[in-house]
C-alpha positions in Angstrom: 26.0 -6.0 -4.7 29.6 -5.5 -2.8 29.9 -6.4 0.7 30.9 -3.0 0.7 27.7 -1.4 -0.1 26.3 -3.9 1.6 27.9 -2.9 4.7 27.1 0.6 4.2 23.3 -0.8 3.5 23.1 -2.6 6.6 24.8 0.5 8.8 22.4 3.2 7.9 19.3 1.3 8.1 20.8 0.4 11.9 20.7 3.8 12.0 17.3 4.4 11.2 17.3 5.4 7.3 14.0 4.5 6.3 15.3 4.5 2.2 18.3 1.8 3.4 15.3 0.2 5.3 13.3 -0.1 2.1 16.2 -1.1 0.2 17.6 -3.6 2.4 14.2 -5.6 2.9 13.5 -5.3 -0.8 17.0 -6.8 -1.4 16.3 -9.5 1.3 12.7 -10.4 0.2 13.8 -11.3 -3.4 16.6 -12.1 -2.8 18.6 -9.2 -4.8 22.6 -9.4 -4.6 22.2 -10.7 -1.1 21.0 -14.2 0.5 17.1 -14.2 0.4 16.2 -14.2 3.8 12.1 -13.0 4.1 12.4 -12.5 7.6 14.7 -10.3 7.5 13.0 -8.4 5.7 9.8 -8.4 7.1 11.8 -6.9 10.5 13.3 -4.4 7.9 9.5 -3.7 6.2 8.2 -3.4 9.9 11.2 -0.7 11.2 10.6 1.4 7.9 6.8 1.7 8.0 6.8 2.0 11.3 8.0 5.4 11.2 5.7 6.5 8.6 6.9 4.7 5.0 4.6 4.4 2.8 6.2 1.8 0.5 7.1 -0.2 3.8 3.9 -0.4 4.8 2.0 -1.6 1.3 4.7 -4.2 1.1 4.3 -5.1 4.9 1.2 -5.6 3.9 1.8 -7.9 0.8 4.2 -10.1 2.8 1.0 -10.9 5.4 -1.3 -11.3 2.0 1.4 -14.1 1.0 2.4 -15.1 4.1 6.2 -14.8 3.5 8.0 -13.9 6.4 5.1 -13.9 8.5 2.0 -15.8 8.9 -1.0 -15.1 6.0 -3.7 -12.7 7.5 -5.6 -10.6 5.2 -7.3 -8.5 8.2 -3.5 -7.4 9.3 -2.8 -6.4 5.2 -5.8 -4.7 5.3 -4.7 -2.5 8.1 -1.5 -2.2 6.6 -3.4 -1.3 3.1 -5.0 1.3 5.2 -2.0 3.0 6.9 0.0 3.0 3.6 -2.7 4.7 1.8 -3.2 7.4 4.5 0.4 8.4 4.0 -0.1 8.7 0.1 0.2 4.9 -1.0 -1.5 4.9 -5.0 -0.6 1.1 -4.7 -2.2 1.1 -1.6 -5.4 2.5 -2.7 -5.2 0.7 -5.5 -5.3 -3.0 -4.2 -7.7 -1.6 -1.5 -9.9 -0.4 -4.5 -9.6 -3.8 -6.4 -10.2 -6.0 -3.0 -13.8 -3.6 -2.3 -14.8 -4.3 -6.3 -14.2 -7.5 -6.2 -14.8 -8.7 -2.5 -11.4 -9.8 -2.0 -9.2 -9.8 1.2 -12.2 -10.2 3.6 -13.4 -7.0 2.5 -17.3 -6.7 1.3 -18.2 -6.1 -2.2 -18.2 -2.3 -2.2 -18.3 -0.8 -5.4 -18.7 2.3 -4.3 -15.7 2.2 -1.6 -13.7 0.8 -4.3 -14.2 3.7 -6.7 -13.3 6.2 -3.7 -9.8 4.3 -3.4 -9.4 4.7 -7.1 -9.9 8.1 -7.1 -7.4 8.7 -4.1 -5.1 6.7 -6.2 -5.5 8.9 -9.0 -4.8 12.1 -6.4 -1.9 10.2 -5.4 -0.5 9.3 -8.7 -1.6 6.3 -9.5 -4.7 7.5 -12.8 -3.0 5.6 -15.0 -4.2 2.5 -13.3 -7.1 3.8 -11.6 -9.2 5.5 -14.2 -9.4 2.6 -16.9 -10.8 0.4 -13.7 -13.4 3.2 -12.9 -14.1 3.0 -16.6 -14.7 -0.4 -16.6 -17.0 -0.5 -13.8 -19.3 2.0 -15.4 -19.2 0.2 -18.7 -20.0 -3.3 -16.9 -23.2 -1.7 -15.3 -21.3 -2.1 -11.4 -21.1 1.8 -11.1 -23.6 4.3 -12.6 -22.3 7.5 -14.5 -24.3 9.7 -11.7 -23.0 8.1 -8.5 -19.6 8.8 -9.9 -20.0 11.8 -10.6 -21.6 12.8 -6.4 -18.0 11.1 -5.5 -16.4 13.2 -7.7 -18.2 16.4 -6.9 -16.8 15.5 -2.9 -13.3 16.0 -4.0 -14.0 19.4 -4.8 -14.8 20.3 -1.2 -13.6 17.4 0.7 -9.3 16.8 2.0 -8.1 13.9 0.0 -7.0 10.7 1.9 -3.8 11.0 0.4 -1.0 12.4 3.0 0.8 12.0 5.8 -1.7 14.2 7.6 -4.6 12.1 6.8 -4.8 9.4 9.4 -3.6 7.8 12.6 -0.3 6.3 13.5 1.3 3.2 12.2 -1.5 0.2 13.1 0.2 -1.7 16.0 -0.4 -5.7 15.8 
């Protein structure tokens, strides 16, 4: 990257561009043309999804599942899993869906929960991930063919938690 763009990088997302955010702390976190410098970008992550970015807040949320650039704590990623996939995250449902099936992230084994993530990452873009793992789950005996179907039947009368108009504000720590 040129110190040029760099410098252009680094004025806009002082400005408030949530896109030169992203970029910059995506640069920063691995380390991408620039010095890796994780807390940097976690202050970057933090600015961006803390004025309603989607992607900012699923990889907030990563960073506190690794602990990189900030302390390990899977009840804060959770939140931040949460948040993301109220603004239309499909990566966010989608971890959210495989933590549920599998009991992962301090989250209970909730098969059922899961499969409702799955299918709000499918609504959000994300079925090419989502609908072999609901698959699987009904062929492995963890979610029966009818119990699908009742979730499936709610989408046809229910809002989708996929949308910027689908939950509360950015979860302050």
């Amino acid at each position: 990257m040129s110190k040029q763009h760099l410098m252009k990088l680094n004025k806009l997302a002082a400005e408030g561009d949530q896109n030169a955010q992203i970029e910059l702390a995506q640069r920063l976190a691995t380390g991408d043309g620039v010095e890796k410098d994780v807390d940097r970008a976690f202050d970057w992550y933090s600015k961006a999804a803390a004025s309603g970015s989607p992607d900012a807040a699923y990889h907030l949320g990563l960073m506190y599942v690794f602990g990189e650039g900030v302390a390990a704590n899977c009840q804060r990623a959770v939140e931040l899993f949460q948040y993301a996939a109220r603004l239309g995250s499909d990566d966010a449902h989608f971890i959210l869906a495989d933590a549920y099936v599998e009991g992962k992230l301090g989250l209970p084994i909730d098969v059922l929960a899961g499969t409702k993530h799955y299918l709000d990452a499918c609504q959000c873009g994300g079925a090419i991930r989502s609908i072999p793992s609901i698959g699987g789950l009904v062929r492995d005996g963890r979610l029966e063919a009818g119990a699908l179907i009742a979730l499936m039947c709610q989408y046809g009368s229910s809002p989708l938690s996929c949308g910027p108009d689908s939950g509360p504000a950015f979860p302050v720590q």
